[in-house]
VMD Tcl script that draws the C-alpha trace (Angstrom):
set ca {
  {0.00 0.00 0.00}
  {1.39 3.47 -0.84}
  {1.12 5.38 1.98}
  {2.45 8.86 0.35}
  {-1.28 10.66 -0.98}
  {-1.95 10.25 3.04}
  {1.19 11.75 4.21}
  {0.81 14.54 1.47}
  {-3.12 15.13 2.65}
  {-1.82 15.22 5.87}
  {1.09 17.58 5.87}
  {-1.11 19.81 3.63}
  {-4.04 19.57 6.63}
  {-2.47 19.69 9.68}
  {-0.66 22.41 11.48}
  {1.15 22.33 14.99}
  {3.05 19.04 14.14}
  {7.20 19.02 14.05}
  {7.01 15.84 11.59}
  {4.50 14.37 9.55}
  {5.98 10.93 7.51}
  {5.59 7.36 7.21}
  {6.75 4.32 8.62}
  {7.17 0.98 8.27}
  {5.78 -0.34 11.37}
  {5.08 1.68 14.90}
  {7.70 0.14 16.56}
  {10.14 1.74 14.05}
  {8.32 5.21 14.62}
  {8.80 4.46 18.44}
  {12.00 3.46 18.18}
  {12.82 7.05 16.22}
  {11.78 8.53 19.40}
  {10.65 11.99 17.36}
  {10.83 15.78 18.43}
  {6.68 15.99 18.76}
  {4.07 16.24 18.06}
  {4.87 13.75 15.42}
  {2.55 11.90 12.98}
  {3.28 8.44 10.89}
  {1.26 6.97 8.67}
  {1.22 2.98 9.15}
  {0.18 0.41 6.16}
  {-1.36 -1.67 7.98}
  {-3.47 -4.68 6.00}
  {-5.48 -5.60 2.65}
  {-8.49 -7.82 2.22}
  {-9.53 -8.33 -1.09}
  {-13.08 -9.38 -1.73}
  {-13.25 -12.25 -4.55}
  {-12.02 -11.46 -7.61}
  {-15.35 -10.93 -10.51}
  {-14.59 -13.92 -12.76}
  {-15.84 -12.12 -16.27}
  {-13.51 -10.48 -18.77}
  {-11.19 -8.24 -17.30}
  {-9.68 -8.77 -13.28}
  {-11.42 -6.99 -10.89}
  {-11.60 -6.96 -7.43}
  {-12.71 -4.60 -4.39}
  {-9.61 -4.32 -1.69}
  {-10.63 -2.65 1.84}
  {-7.00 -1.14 2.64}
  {-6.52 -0.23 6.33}
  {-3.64 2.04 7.21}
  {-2.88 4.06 10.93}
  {-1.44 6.95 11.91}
  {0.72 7.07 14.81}
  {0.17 10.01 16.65}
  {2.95 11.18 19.63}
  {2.66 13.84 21.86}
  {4.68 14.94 24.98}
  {4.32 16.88 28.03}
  {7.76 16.89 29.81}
  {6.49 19.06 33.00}
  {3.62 16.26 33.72}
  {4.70 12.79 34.64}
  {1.23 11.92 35.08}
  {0.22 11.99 31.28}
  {-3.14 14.84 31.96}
  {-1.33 17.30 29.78}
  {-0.32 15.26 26.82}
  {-3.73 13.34 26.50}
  {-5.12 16.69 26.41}
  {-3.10 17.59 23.53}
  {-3.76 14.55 22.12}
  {-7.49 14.71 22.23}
  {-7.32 17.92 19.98}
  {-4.65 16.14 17.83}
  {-6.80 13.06 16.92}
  {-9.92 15.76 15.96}
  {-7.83 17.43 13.27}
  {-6.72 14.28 12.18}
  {-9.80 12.78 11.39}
  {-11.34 16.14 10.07}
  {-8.36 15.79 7.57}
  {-8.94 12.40 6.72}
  {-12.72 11.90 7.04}
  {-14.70 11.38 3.95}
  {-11.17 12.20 2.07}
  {-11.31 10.46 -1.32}
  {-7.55 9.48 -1.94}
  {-8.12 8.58 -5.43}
  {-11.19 9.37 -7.50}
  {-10.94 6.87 -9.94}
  {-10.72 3.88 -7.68}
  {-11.12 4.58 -4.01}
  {-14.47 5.49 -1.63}
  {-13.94 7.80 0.95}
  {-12.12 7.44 3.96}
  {-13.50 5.65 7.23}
  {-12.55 5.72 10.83}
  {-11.72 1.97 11.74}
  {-10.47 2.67 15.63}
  {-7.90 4.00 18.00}
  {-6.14 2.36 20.80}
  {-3.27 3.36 22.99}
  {-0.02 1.95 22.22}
  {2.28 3.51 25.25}
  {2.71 6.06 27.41}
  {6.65 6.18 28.51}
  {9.75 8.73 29.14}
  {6.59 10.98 29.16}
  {5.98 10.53 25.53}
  {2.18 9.07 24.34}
  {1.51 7.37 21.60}
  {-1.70 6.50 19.97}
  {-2.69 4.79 16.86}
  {-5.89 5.68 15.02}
  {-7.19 3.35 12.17}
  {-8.75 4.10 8.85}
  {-9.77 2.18 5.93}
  {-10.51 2.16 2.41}
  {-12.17 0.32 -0.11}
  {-10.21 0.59 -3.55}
  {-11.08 -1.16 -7.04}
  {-7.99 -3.38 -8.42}
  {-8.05 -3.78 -12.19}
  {-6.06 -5.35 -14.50}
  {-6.14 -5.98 -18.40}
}
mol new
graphics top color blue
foreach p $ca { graphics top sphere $p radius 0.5 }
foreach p [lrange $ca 0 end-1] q [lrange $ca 1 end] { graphics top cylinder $p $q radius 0.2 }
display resetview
């Protein structure tokens, strides 16, 4: 899954972030250990439904990606501060990416999948939201 349209969308979108990119997995964006607030875009899975079995191949593929978010307070050990600023983080990320249509020709709009906490440590939390897509896959 190319990931880049998303980043694009979302460095176009969203303001107040020090980095916006992708990654391979969240443990490598983790492992980066970014200046934040940070953002990475995460492809995450495809499930194609069954291929049509007339003339040329063509199948529907949900793709689900996730964006990392990280954000840090380093005067509040207790985490109140950052979740705060993750709260309004997460609502300008889905306003970017809500009912976005990455590509016109074969995609649907964009839908929010979940979100779940991934860690809170060294005062840095990170979330990961998770969005899907249904695409058409065609071939001659």
């Amino acid at each position: 899954m190319d990931v880049s349209p998303i980043v694009t969308r979302l460095q176009a979108q969203l303001t107040g972030f020090v980095s916006i990119g992708a990654s391979a997995d969240a443990d490598a964006a983790i492992d980066n250990a970014p200046a934040t607030p940070a953002a990475y875009v995460v492809p995450l899975t495809e499930t194609p439904d069954a291929p049509d079995l007339v003339g040329v191949h063509h199948q529907r593929l949900a793709q689900a990606f996730a964006v990392v978010l990280v954000v840090s307070n380093l005067r509040d050990v207790t985490g109140a501060a950052a979740a705060a600023e993750l709260a309004a983080k997460r609502t300008a990320l889905k306003a970017a990416l809500l009912g976005w249509v990455p590509d016109a020709s074969n995609a649907e709009a964009v839908a929010f999948a979940g979100g779940a906490l991934l860690q809170f440590r060294d005062q840095r939390l990170w979330w990961r939201d998770v969005f899907t897509v249904m695409t058409d896959y065609r071939s001659a």
